[in-house]
Rosetta silent file (secondary structure, phi, psi, omega in degrees, C-alpha in Angstrom):
SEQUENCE: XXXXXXXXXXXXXXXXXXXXXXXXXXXXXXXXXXXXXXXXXXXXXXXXXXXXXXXXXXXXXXXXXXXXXXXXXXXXXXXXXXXXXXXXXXXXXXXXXXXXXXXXXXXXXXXXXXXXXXXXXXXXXXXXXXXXXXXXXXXXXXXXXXXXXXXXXXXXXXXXXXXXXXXXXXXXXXXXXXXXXXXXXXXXXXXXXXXXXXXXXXXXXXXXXXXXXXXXXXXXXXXXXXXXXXXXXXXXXXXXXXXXXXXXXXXXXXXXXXXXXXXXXXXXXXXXXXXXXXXXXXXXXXXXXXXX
SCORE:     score description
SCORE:     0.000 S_00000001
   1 L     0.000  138.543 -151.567  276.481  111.016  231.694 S_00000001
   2 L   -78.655  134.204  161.174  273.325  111.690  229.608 S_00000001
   3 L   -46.796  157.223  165.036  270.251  113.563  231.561 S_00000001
   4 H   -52.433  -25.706 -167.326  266.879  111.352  232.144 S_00000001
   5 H   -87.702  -41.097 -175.555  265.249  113.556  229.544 S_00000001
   6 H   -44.041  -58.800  173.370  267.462  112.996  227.024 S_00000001
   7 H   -22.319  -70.130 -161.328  267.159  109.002  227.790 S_00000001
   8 H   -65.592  -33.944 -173.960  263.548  109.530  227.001 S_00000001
   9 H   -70.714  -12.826 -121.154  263.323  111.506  224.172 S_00000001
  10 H  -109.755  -56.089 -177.189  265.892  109.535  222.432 S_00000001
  11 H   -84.894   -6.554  177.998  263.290  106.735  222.825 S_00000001
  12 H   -84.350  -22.328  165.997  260.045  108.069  222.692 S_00000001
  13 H   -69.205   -9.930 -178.232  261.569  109.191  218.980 S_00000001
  14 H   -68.480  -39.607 -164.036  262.775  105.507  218.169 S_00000001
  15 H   -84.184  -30.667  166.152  259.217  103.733  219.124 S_00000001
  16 H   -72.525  -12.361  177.472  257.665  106.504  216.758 S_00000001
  17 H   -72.424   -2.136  164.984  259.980  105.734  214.159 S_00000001
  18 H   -88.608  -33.989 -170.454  259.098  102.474  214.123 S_00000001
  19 H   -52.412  -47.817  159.338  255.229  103.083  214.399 S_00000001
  20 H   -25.545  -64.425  140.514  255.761  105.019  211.302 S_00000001
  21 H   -19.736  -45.750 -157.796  257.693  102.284  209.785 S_00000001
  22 H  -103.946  -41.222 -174.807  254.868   99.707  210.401 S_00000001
  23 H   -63.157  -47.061 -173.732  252.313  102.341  209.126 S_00000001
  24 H   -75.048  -63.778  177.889  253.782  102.449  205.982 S_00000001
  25 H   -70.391   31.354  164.389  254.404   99.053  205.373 S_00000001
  26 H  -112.146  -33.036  174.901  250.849   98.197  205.757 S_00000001
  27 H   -74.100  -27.938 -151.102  249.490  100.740  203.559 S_00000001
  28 H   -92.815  -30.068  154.606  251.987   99.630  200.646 S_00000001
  29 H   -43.536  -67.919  175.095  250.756   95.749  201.509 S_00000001
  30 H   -37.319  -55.683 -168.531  247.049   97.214  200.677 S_00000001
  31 H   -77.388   -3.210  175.714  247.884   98.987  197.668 S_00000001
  32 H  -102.591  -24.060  166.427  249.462   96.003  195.949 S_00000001
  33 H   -85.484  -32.824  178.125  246.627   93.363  197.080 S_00000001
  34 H   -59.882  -53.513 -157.478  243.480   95.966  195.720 S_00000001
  35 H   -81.884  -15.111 -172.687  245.560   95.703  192.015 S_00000001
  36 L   -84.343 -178.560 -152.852  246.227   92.197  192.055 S_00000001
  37 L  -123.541  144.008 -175.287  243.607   90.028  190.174 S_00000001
  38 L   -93.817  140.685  173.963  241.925   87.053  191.754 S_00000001
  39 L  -100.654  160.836 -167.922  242.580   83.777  190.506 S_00000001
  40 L  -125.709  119.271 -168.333  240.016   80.533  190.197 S_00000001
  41 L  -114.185  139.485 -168.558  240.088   77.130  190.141 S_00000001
  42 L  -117.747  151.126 -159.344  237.679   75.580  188.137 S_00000001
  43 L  -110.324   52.307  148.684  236.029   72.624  189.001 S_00000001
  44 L   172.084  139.065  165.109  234.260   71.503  185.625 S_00000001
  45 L   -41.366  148.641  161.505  234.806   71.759  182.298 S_00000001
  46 L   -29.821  118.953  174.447  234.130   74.813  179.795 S_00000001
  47 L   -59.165  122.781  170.625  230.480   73.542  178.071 S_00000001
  48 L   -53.533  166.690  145.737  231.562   73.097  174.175 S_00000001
  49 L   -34.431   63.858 -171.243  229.965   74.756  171.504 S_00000001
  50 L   -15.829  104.771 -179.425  226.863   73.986  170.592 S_00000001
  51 L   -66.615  146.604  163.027  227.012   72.575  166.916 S_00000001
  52 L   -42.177  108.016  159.377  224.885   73.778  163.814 S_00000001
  53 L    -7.109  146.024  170.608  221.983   71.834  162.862 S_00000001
  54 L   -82.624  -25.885  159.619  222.640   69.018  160.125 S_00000001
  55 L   -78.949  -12.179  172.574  220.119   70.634  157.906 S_00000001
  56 L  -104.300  177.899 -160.979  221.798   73.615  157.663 S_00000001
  57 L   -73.032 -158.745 -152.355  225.481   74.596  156.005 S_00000001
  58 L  -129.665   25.036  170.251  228.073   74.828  158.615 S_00000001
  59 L  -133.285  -11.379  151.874  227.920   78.794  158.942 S_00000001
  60 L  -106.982 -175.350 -147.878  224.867   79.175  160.233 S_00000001
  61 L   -69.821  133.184  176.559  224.005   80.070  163.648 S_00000001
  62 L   -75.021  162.049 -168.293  222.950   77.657  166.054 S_00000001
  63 L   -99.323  126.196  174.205  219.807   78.006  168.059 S_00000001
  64 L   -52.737  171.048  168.548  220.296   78.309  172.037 S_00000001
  65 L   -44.889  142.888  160.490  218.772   75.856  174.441 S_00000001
  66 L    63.712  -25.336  172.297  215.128   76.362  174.785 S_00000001
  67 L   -31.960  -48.555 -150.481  214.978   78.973  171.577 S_00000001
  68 L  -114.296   92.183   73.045  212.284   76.160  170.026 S_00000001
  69 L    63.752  144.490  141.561  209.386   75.565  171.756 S_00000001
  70 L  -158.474  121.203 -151.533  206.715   72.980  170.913 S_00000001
  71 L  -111.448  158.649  176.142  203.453   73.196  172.930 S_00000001
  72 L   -96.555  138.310 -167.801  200.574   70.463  172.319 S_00000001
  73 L   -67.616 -164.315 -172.356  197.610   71.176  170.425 S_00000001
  74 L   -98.888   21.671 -166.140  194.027   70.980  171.904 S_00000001
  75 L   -87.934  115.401  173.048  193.139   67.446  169.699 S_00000001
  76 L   -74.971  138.488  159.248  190.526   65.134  170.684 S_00000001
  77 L  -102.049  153.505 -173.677  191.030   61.659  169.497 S_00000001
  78 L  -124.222  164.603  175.205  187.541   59.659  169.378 S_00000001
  79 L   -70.958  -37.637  154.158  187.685   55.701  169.324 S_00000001
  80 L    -3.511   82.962 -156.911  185.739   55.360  166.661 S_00000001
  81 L   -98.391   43.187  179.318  187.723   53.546  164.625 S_00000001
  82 L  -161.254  176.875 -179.312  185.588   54.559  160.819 S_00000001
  83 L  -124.373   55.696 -165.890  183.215   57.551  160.264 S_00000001
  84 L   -96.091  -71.229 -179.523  180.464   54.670  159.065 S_00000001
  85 L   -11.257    1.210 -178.615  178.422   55.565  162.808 S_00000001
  86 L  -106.431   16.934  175.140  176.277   58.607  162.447 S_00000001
  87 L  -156.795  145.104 -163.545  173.350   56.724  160.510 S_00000001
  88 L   -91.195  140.259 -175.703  172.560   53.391  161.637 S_00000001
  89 L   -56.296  162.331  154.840  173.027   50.222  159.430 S_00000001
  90 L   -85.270  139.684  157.718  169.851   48.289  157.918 S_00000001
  91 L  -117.988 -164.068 -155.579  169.585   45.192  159.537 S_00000001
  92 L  -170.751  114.585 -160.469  167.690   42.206  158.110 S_00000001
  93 L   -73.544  154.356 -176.388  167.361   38.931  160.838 S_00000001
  94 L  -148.815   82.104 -159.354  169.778   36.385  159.042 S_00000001
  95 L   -93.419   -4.422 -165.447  168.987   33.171  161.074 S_00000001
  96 L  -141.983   46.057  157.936  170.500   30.935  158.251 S_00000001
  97 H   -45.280  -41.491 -171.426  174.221   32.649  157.847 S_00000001
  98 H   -72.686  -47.180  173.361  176.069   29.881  157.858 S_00000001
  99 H   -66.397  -22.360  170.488  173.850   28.451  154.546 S_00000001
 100 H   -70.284  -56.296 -175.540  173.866   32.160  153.325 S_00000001
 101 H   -56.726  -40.561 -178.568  177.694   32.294  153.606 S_00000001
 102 H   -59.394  -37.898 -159.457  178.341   28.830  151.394 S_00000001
 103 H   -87.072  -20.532  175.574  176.028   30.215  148.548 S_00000001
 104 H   -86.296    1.468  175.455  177.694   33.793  148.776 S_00000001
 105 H   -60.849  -68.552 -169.144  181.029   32.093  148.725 S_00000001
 106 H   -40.466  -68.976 -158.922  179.936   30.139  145.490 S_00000001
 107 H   -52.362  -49.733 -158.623  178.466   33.028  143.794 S_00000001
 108 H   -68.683    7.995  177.263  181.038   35.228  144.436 S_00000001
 109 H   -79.127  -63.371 -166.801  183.865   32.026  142.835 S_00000001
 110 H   -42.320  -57.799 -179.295  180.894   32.357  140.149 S_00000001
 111 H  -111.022   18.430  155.236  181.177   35.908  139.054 S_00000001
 112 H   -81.071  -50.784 -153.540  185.533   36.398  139.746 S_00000001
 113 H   -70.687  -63.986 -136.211  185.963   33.079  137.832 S_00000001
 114 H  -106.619  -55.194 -168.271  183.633   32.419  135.673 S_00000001
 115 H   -91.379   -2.278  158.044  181.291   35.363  134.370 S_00000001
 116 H   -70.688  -35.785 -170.577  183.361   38.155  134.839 S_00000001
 117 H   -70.845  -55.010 -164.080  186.533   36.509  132.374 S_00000001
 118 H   -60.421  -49.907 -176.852  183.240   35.313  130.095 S_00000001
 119 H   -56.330  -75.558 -163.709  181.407   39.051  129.932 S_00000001
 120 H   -21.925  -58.818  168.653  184.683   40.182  129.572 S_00000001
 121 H   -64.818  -36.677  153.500  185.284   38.457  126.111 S_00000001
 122 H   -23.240  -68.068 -174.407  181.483   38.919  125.505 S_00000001
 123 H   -43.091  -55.602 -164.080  182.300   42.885  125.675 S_00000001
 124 H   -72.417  -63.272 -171.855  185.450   42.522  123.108 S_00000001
 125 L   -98.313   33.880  173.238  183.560   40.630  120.310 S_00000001
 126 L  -146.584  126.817 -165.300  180.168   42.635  120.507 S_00000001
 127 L   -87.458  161.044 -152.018  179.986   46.198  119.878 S_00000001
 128 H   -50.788  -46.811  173.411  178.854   48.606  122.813 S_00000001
 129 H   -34.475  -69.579 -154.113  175.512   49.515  120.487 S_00000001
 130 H   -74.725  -23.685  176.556  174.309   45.883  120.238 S_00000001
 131 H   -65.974  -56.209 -179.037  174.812   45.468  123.555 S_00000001
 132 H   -86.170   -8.353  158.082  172.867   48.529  125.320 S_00000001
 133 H   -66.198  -49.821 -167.989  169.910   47.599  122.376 S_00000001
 134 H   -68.688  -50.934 -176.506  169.345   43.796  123.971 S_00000001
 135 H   -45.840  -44.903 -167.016  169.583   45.814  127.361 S_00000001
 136 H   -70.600  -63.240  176.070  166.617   48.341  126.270 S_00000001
 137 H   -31.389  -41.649 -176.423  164.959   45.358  124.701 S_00000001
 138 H   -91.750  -23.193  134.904  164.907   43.024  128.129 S_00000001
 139 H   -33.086  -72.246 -154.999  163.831   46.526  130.001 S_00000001
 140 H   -70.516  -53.728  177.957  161.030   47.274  127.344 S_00000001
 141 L   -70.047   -1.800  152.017  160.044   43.734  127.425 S_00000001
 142 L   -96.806   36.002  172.235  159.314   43.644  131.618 S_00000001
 143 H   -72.353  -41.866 -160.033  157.095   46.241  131.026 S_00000001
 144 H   -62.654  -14.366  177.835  153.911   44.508  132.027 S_00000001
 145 H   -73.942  -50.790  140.003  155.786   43.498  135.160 S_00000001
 146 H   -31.057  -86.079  173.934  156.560   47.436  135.978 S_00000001
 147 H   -41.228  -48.553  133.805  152.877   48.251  135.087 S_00000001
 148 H    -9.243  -84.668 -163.176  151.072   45.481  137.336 S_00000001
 149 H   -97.503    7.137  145.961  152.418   46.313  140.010 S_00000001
 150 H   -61.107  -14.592 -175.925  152.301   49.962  139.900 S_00000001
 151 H   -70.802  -76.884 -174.569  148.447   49.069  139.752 S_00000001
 152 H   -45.441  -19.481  157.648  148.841   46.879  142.864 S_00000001
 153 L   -71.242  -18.305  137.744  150.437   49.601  144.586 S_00000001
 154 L    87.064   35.472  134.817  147.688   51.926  143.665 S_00000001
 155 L   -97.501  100.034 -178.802  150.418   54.228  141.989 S_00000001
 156 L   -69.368  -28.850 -163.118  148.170   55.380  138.866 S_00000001
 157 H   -65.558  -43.855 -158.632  150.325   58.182  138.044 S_00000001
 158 H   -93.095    7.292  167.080  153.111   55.925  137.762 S_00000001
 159 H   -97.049  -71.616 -172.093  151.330   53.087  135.505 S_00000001
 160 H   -45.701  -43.519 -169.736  150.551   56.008  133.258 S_00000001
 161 H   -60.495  -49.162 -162.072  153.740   56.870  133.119 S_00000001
 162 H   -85.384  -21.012  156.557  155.495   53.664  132.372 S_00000001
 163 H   -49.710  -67.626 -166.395  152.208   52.976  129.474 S_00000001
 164 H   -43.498  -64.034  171.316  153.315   56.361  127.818 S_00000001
 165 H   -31.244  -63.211  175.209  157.195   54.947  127.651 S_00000001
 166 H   -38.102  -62.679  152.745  156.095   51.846  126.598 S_00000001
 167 H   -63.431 -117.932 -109.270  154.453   52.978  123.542 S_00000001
 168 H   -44.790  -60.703 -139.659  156.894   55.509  122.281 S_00000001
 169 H   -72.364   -4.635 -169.640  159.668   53.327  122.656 S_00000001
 170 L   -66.175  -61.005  139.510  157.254   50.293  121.038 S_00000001
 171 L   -14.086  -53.064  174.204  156.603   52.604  118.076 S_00000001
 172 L  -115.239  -35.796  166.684  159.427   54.812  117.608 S_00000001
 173 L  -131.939   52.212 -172.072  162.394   52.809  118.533 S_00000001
 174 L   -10.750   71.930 -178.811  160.791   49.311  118.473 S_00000001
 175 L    99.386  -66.739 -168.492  162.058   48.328  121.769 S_00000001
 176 L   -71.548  -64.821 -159.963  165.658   48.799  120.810 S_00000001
 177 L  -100.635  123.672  154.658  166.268   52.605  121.526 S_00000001
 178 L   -89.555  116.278 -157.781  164.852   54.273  124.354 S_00000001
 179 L  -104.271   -3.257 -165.711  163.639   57.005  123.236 S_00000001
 180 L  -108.261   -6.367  167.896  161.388   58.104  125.987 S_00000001
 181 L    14.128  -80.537  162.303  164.506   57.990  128.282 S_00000001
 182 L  -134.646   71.368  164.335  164.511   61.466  128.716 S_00000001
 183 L   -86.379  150.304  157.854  161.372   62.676  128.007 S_00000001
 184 L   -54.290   78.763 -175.700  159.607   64.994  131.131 S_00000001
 185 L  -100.635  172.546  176.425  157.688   62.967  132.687 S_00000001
 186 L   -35.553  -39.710 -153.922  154.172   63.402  135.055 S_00000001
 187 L  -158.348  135.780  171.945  155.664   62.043  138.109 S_00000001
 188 L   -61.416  121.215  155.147  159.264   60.756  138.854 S_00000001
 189 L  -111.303  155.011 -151.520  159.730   57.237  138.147 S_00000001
 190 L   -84.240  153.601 -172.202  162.339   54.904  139.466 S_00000001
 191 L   -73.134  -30.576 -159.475  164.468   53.592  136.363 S_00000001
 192 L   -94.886   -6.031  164.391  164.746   50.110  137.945 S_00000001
 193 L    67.840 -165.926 -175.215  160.829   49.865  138.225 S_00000001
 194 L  -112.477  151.723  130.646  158.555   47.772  140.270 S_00000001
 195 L  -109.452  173.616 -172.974  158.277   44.411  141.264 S_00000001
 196 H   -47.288  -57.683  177.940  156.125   41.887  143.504 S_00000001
 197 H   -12.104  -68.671  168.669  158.741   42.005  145.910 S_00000001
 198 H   -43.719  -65.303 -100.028  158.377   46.052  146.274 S_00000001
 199 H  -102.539  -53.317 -164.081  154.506   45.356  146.137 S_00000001
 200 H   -50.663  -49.700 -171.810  154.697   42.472  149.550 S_00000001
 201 L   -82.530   24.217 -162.161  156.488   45.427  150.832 S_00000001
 202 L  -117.789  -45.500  174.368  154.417   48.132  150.243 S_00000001
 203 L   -80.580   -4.129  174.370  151.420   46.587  151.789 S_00000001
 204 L   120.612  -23.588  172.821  153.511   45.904  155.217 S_00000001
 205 L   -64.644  118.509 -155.211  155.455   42.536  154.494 S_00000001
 206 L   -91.620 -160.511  174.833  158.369   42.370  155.987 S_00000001
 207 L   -60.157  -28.382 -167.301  161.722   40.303  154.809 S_00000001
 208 L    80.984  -96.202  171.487  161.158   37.540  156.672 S_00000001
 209 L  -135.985  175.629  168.223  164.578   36.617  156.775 S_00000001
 210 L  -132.812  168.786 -153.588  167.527   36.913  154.143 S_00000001
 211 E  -103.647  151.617  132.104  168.433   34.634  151.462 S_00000001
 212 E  -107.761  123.845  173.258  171.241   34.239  149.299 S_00000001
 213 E  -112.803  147.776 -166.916  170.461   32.247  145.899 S_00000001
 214 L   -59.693   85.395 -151.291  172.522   30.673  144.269 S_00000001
 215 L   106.622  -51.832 -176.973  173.516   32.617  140.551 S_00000001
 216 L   -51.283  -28.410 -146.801  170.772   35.339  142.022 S_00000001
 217 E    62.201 -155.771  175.483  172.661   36.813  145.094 S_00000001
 218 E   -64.222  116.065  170.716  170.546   38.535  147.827 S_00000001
 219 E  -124.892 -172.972  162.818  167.416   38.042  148.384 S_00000001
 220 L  -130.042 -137.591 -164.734  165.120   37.669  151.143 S_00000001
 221 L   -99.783  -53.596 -175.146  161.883   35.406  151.961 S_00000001
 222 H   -59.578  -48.662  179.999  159.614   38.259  151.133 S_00000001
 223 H  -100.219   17.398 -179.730  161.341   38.716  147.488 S_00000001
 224 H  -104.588  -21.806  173.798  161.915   35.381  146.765 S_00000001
 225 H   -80.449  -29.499 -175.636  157.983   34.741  146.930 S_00000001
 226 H   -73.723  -39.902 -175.098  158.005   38.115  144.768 S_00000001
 227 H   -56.929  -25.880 -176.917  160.306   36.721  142.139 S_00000001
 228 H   -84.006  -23.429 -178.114  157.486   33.641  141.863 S_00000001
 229 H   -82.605  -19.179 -162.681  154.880   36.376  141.424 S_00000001
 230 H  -102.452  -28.799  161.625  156.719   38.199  138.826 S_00000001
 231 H   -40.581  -33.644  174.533  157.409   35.044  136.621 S_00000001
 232 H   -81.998  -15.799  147.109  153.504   35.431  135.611 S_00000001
 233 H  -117.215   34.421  171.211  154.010   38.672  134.209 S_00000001
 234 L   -81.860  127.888  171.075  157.186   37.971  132.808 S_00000001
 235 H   -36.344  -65.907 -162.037  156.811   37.441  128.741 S_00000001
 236 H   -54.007  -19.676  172.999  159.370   34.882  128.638 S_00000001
 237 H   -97.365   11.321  172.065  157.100   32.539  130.799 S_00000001
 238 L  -117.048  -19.958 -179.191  154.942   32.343  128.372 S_00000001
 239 L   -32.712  137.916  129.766  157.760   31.384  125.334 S_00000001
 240 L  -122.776  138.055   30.903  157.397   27.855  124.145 S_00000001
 241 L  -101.461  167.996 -169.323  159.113   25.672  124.395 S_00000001
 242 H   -49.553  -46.337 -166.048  160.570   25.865  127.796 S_00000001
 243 H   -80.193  -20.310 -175.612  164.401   25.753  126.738 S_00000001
 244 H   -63.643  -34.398 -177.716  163.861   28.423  124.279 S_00000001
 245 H   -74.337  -48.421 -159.684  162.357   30.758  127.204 S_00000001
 246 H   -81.633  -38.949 -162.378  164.760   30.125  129.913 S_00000001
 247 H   -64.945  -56.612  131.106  168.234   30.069  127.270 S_00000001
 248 H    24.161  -89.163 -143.206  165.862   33.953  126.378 S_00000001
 249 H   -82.741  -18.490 -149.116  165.857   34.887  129.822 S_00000001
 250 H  -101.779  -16.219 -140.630  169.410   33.501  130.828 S_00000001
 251 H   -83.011  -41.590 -155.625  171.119   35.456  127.490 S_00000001
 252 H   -66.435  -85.721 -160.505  169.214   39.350  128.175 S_00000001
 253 H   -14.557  -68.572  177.045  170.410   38.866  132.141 S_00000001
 254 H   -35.731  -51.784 -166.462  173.636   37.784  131.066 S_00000001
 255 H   -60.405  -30.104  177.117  173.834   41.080  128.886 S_00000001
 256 L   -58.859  -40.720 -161.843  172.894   43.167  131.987 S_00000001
 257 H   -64.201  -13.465  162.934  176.086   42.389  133.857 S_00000001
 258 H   -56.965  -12.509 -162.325  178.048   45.577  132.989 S_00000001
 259 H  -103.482  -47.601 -178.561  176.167   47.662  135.510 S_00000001
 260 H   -45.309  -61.157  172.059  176.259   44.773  137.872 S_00000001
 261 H   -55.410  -33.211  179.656  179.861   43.181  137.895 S_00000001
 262 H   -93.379  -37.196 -178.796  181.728   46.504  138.780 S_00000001
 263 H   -58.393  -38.580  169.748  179.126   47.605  141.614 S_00000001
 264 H   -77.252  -15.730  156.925  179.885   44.184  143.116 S_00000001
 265 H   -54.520  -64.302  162.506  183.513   44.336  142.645 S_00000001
 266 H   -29.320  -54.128  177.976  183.347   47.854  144.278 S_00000001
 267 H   -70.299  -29.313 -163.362  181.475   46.782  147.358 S_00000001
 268 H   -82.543  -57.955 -166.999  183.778   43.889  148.004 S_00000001
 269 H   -61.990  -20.249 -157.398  187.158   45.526  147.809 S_00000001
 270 H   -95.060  -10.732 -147.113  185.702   48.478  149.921 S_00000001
 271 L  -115.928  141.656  170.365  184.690   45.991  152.610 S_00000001
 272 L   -76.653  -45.202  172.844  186.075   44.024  155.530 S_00000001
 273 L  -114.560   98.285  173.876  183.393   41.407  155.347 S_00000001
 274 H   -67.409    4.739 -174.780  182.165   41.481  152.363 S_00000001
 275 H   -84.632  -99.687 -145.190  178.900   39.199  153.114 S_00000001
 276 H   -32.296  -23.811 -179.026  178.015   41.457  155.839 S_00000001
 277 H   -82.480  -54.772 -179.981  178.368   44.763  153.528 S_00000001
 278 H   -85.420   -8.804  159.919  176.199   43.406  150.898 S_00000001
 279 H   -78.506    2.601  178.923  173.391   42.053  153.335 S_00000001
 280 H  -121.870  -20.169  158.271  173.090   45.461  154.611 S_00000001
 281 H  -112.680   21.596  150.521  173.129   47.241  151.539 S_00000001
 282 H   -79.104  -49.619  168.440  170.639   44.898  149.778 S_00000001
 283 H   -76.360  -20.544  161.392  168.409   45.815  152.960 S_00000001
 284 H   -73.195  -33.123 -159.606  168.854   49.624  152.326 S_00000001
 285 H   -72.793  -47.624  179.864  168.536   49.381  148.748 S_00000001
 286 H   -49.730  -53.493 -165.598  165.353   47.137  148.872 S_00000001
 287 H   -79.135  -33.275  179.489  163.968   49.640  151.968 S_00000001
 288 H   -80.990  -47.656 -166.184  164.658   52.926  149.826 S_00000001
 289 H   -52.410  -46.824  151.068  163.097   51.165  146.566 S_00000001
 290 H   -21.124  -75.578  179.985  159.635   50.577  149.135 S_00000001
 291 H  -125.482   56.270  168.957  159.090   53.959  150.556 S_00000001
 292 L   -85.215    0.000    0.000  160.380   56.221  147.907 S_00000001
């Protein structure tokens, strides 16, 4: 029968051989979970692949998100909706619009219809020469009206001036050719000269109100009494007979309408309302022509 110690030894070597046992299969558990590789389960697709621009070929590189930028400039917008507003319009009281608007209706029917298509053939069967002759002629012959009322205005310089023209061109290009054109003169004078009109307004008279007449265009009250003032130093109001004077007076205007016919084309097309555009630049033009 076996001693006590033996019993014991027998068993304290069994429980280490198991401890042993147990040691080891825990380290060889470790080393095989540190090598294995953790798996994932994914919860949303891969993002695709950002495609190439359509302007470019199909090999080059697309730009990431966010590469292209676009920041806003610094721009004031103003309300304004024209840049007409830094100088102030002329105005001119117009208390009789509605009778102003029928007669600028007519005229303008007057010179679309009828005397632009008429100059127009006028132009074709008269050569340029004969034309800008009658003009110098119907100039040369309102000299006394231009000289008057350079008096009445108590410009002398400017009487002298418009004397000297007168003779040369009387003299040297009878009338027909202006010849003193561009000559040097004393004093600047305006090419379109004076009338009463200027003259009411030169002394302090103001428009009074404005007119439209009928064939005439724009006028006002103030230059419609000047147009009655200027008939007495017009030649042609002196013609007789009567029909001879006015058919005269109606042909040289009529000849005038080249300079006329496009500047009033011009203003209209450029304009929303074209009445309102040419009553305010009849009162500048009229207002420069004063106190130039």
């Amino acid at each position: 029968m076996p001693s006590k110690c033996a019993t014991f030894s027998r068993a304290a070597f069994a429980a280490l051989c198991r401890m042993l046992a147990s040691a080891t299969l825990l380290l060889l558990i470790a080393a095989t979970g540190a090598q294995a590789k953790p798996t994932y389960t994914r919860l949303s697709p891969e993002p695709a692949q950002q495609q190439p621009s359509s302007l470019y070929d199909a090999e080059s590189p697309a730009l990431p998100a966010g590469a292209v930028t676009v920041t806003p400039s610094d721009v004031e917008f103003s309300d304004s909706l024209d840049d007409y507003n830094e100088a102030p319009a002329e105005n001119i009281a117009d208390p009789l619009e509605p009778w102003n608007r029928f007669w600028f209706a007519f005229n303008d029917v007057f010179y679309l219809y009828v005397a632009d298509p008429v100059y127009s053939f006028y132009e074709t069967i008269t050569p340029h020469q004969f034309r800008r002759g009658m003009s110098n002629l119907y100039k040369h012959a309102m000299f006394p009206t231009r000289f008057v009322n350079n008096i009445l205005q108590f410009r002398f310089k400017e009487a002298g001036v418009e004397f000297g023209r007168f003779i040369i061109n009387t003299f040297v290009g009878f009338g027909v050719v202006d010849v003193a054109k561009h000559k040097k003169t004393l004093v600047p004078v305006d090419p379109s000269g004076e009338d009463f009109g200027q003259t009411l307004g030169r002394w302090g008279l103001g428009h009074g109100c404005y007119l439209v007449l009928p064939f005439l265009g724009p006028s006002s009250i103030r230059d419609g009494i000047g147009r009655i003032g200027d008939c007495f130093t017009d030649p042609m109001f002196y013609v007789y007979p009567w029909e001879l004077a006015t058919a005269s007076e109606l042909w040289l205007r009529f000849n005038t309408l080249d300079t006329l016919l496009p500047t009033y084309k011009s203003l209209k097309n450029a304009a929303v309302d074209p009445y309102i555009a040419t009553r305010e630049a009849y009162a500048a033009y009229r207002k420069q022509q004063v106190i130039r």
